[in-house]
C-alpha positions, 0 to 999 in steps of 0.5 A: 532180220526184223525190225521191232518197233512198238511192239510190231516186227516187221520183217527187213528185206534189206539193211545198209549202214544208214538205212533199211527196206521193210518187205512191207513198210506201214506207216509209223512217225520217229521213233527208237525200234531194234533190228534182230538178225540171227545168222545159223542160231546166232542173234544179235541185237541192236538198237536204232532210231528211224529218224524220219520214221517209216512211210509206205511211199519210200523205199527207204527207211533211214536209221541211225544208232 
C-alpha cells in the first residue's frame, strides 16, 4: 500500500477506516493524497483528504474521503 501525496509515495504500514500509519511519516500540511493497494495484481485506488495532514510526532494520520 502507498499513499501518493504531492508527487511522493509513501509506503502505509497500516490503514483503518479513518486514518493511517505511514512506515515513515515526514511532515506535510492538509492536503488531497491517494491510497493505492494492489492485492495478487489487482489495484485499486482511491482518493482521500488528510485532514490534519502528516506529523512525524503521530502515530496516526487521519484521513477522510
Amino acid at each position: 500500500m502507498q499513499l501518493y501525496v504531492n508527487g511522493e509515495a509513501l509506503p502505509i504500514a497500516h490503514l483503518g477506516p479513518d486514518f493511517l500509519i505511514l512506515k515513515s511519516p515526514c511532515e506535510h500540511p492538509p492536503a488531497r493524497a491517494e491510497i493505492v493497494m494492489s492485492i495478487d495484481g489487482n489495484e485499486k485506488r482511491w482518493k482521500v483528504h488528510l485532514v490534519e495532514g502528516i506529523a512525524v510526532g503521530h502515530r496516526k494520520t487521519r484521513i477522510a474521503l
